[in-house]
N, C-alpha and C positions, 0 to 999 in steps of 0.2 A: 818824565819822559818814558814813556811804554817802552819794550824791551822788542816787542815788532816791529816799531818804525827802526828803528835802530842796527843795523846788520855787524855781525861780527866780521872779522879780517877779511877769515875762510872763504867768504861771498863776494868776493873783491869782483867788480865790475869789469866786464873784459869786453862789451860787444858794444860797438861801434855804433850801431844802430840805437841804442839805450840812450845814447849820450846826442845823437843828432833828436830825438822826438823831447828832448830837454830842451835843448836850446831854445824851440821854439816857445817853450812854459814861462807862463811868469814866476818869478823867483820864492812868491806866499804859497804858491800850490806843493812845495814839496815833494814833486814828481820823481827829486832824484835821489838816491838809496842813501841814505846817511851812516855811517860806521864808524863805533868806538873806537878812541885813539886815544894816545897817550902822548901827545908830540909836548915838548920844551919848546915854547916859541918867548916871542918879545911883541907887545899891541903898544899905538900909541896913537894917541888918539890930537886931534890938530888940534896945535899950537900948546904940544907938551911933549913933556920926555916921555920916550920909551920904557914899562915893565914889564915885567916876568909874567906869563902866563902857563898854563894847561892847557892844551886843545881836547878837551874833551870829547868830540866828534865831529865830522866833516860830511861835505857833500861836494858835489861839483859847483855846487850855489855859493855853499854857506859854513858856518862853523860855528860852535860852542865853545866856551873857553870857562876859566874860574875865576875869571877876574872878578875883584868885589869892587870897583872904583865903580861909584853912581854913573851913569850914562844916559841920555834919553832917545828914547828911536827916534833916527834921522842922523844922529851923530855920527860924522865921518872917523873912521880911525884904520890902521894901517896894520896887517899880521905879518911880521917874519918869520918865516918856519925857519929849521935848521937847511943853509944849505940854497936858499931860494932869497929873492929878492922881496922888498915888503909890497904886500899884497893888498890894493885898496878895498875897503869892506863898508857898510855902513851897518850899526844897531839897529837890528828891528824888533829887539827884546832884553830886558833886563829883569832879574828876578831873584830870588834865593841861590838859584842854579847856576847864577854867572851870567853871561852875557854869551847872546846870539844875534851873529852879523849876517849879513847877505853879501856875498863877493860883489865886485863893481862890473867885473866879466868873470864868465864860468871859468872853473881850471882847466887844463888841458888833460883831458885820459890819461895820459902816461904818468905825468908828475902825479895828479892825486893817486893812482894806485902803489906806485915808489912808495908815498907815505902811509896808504894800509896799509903796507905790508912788512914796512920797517919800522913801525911806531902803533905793535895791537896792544891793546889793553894790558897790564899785566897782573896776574890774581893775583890777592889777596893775601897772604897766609897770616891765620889767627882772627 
């Protein structure tokens, strides 16, 4: 994943308009800004239990997570973020990287930027 497509917290999405010329996008165009996260959530995917994941990055679309469970695109499964109800998603990619779903409806403005800004990346040390 390029380090461009990707925005840090800092760039958190505030303008109203950004989010209405979305809506009307289809969900493969990646129209909407996607930002490193570090959220602790829970995916489960139908007709199984609930595991741990990472959210690696998000969008008003979509998300990345570290799940290593095989998946194939089209597979329905379900994100609990901290704090929020589980969120319908389906896979539209599985790879080394984890796993990337596309929300079933966008988020709402306010709630995904709650989570840039309470769940940025955190460095490294060593």
């Amino acid at each position: 994943m390029a380090d461009s497509i990707v925005r840090k917290p800092s760039e958190i999405a505030n303008d109203d308009e950004q989010l209405m010329s979305y809506g009307i996008a289809p969900h493969e165009n990646r129209c909407a800004p996607r930002y490193r996260l570090s959220i602790p959530a829970k995916m489960r995917f139908s007709c199984s239990s609930s595991f741990p994941v990472e959210v690696t990055d998000m969008s008003l679309a979509g998300f990345a997570c570290d799940a290593l469970t095989a998946s194939p695109a089209g597979t329905l499964c379900w994100l609990t973020l901290p704090g929020l109800g589980a969120l319908e998603a389906e896979v539209v990619r599985h790879d080394n990287d984890g796993i990337g779903c596309a929300f079933k409806n966008l988020l709402n403005l306010a709630v995904f930027n709650h989570y840039v800004r309470k769940y940025p990346v955190k460095n490294k040390v060593g």
